[in-house]
N, C-alpha and C positions, 0 to 999 in steps of 0.2 A: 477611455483608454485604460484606465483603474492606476493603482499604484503601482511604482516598480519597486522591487525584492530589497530586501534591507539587507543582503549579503554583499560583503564586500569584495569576497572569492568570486568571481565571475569567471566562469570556466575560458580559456580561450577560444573554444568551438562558439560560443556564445555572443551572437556582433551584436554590439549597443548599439541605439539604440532598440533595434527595428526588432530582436529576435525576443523584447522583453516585453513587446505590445501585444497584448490580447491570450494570455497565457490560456492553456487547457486548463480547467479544477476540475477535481473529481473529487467523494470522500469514501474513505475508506475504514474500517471498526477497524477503531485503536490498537485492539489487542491482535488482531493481525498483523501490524507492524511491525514487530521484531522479528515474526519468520519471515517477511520479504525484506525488508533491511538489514536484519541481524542486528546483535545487541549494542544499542546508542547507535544505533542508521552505519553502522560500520561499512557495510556492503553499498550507501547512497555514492561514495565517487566512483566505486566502478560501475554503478548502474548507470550517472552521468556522464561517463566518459565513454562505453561501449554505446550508447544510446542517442549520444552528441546534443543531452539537452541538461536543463539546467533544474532542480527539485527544489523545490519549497514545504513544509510542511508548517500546517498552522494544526493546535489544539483547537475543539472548539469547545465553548464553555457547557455545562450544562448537558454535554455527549458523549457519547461514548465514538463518537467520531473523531476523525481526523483529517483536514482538508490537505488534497496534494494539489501543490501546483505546477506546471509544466511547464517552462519556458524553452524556445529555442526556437529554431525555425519549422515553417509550418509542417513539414513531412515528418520532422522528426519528433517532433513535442504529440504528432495525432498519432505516430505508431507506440511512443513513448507510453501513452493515455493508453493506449490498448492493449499492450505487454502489463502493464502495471496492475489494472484493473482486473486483466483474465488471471493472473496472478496472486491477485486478493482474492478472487473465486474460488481456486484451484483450492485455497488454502484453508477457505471457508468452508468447503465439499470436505476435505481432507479431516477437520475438527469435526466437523458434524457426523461422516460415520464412524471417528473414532468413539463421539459420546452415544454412538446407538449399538455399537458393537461391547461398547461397555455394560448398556441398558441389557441389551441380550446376556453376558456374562450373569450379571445380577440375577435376571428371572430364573437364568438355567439352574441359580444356586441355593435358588429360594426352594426349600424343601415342602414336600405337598403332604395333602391329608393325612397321609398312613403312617408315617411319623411321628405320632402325637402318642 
């Protein structure tokens, strides 16, 4: 059954015990975090409360990850896992061609042979 959430806010959408069994985990690079949460998880109660499920976030030691955990009921904790997840993607795509579109900057400014 694993542990249940050391929070003591327990959303009201959220029925003891039954919606805190068997949670979805996913993990997600840390430093993605503050563009889908915002800064210090500001945006987690409304992702919780549009989404009718309950978030957890663990550090993990030694990673540049970070474990989400989902609670709630089953329909809404597995769309919950899939909004969140394509969301850390979108976001990972989003950095990734900003550092290639950077890379292209650079070359284009890098001066050639005749130059010299």
């Amino acid at each position: 059954m694993g542990t249940l959430p050391e929070r003591k806010d327990i959303p009201p959408w959220v029925k003891v015990p039954e919606d805190l069994r068997d949670p979805e985990v996913f993990q997600v690079q840390t430093r993605l975090l503050e563009a889908m949460f915002g800064p210090q998880g500001s945006r987690i109660p409304y992702i919780e409360q549009v989404s009718k499920a309950m978030l957890e976030l663990k550090v993990l030691e030694s990673s540049d990850l970070t474990e989400v955990v989902v609670y709630g009921n089953y329909l809404y904790k597995l769309r919950t896992k899939w909004m969140l997840q394509s969301l850390a993607e979108w976001h990972r795509q989003r950095q990734e061609r900003g550092m290639l579109r950077l890379e292209e900057a650079m070359n284009a400014l890098e001066l050639g042979p005749w130059t010299q």
